[in-house]
KOLDOLUM-623812 format. One line per field, with one value per residue (C-alpha): x, z negated, y. Coordinates in Angstrom, 2 decimals. Example, Ala and Ser with C-alpha at 12.3 -4.5 7.8 and 13.67 -1.06 7.14 Angstrom:
2
X = [12.30/13.67]
Z = [-7.80/-7.14]
Y = [-4.50/-1.06]
END
This chain:
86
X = [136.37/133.91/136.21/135.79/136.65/134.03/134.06/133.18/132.38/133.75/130.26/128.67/131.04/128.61/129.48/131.85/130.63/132.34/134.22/136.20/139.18/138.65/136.24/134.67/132.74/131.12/130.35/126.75/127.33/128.76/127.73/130.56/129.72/128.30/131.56/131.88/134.38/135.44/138.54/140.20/139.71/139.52/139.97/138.87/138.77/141.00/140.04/142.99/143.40/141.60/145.19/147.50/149.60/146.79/148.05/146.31/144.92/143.01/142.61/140.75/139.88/136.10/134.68/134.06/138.02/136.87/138.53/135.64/136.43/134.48/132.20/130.17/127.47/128.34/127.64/129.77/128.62/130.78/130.08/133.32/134.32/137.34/138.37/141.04/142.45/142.96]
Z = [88.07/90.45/91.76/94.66/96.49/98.25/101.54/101.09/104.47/105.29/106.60/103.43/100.82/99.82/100.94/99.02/96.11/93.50/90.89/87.95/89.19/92.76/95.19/94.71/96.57/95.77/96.70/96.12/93.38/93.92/91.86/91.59/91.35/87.96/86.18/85.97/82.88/79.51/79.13/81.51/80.47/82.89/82.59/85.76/89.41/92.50/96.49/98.71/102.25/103.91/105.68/103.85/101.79/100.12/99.08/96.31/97.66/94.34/91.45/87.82/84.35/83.51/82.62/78.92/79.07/77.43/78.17/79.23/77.61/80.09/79.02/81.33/83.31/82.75/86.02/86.03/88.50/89.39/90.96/93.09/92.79/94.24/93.13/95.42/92.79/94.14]
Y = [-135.12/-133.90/-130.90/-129.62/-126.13/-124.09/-122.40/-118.81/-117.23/-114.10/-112.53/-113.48/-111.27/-107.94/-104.50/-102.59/-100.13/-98.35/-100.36/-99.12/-97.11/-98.91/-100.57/-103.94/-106.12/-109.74/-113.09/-115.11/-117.34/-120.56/-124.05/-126.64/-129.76/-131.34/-132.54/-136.11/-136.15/-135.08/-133.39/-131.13/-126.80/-124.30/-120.10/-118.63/-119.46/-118.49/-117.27/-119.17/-119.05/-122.55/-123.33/-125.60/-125.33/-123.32/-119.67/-117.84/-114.35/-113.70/-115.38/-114.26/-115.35/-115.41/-111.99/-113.10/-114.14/-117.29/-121.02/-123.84/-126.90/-128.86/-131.92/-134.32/-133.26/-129.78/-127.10/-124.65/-121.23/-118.45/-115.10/-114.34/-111.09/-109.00/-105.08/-102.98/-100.56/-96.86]
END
């Protein structure tokens, strides 16, 4: 419970820089709401376009590739992050 989706801002993404094998740039990180229920388990997060039906542009499993098993009151913070591969 709690879920909601965040408006990232297009002037707000970082400048690219060298990534591995590619260039990457990144977002401030963002703080979802404190979750309000027991149960559900996320991997990752997703960037979607704001128009519906909402299309996936991006999408990633956490950098420590582990599942959250979320718990109430938890806060959950992600650093958005996209790579263009050479």
């Amino acid at each position: 419970t709690s879920y909601a989706r965040h408006a990232l801002a297009a002037a707000t993404w970082g400048a690219q820089a060298a990534g591995t094998g590619g260039r990457k740039t990144t977002y401030a990180q963002v703080t979802f709401p404190t979750v309000g229920a027991t149960g559900a388990t996320i991997n990752g997060f997703f960037i979607g376009d704001a128009t519906p039906p909402v299309k996936a542009l991006a999408q990633a499993n956490f950098d420590d590739v582990t599942a959250v098993a979320l718990a109430t009151n938890d806060v959950i913070k992600v650093t958005p992050a996209v790579q263009f591969n050479n």
